[in-house]
N, C-alpha and C positions, 0 to 999 in steps of 0.2 A: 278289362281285366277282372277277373272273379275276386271274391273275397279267400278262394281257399287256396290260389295262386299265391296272394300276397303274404298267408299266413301260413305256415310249414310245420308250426308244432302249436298246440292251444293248451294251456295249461291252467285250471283253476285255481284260485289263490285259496290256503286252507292255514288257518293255523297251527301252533305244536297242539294245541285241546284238540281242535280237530283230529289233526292226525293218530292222535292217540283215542279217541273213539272210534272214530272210521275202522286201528286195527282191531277191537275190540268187535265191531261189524265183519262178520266173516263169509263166507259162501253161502251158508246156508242161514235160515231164517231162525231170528233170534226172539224170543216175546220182550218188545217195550218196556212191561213193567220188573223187570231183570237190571234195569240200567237205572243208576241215582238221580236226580231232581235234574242237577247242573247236567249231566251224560244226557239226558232228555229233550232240554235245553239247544245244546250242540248239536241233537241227532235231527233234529227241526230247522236247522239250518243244512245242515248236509242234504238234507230233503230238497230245502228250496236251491239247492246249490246244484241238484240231481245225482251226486252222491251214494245216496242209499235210498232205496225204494221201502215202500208203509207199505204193507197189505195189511190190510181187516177182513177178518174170517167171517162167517155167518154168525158166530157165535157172539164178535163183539172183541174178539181178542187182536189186537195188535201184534203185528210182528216187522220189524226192519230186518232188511238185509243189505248189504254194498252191491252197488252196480261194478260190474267190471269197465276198467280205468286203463 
C-alpha cells in the first residue's frame, strides 16, 4: 500500500501568528525588510515549513511570496 493511498488530505500545522503573516504574504512578491523583527521571525519558519518561498535578486534584496496551498 502506498503512503498517498493511506493519506487522503495532508495538512500543515500553522499557528494563529502564522496565519496571520502568511495572509500578509500575498501573490505576489513582497521585500523582507517591509515586515517587523517578530513577522521575520515567523516568515523563517513558514519557509522551512515551505509555505512561502525567499528569492534574492542580484542586487541582494530579498523578497518572500506564499506558495499556493
Amino acid at each position: 500500500m502506498k503512503i498517498n493511498e493511506l493519506i487522503t488530505e495532508f495538512q500543515i500545522q500553522r499557528s494563529n501568528e502564522e496565519n496571520a503573516v502568511l495572509d500578509k504574504c500575498s501573490s505576489e512578491a513582497i521585500p523582507i525588510r517591509t515586515f517587523s523583527e517578530r513577522d521575520r521571525f515567523i516568515i523563517d519558519s513558514l519557509i522551512r515549513k515551505a509555505l512561502v518561498s525567499k528569492i534574492v535578486k542580484e542586487d541582494g534584496s530579498i523578497l518572500v511570496i506564499a506558495n499556493e496551498f
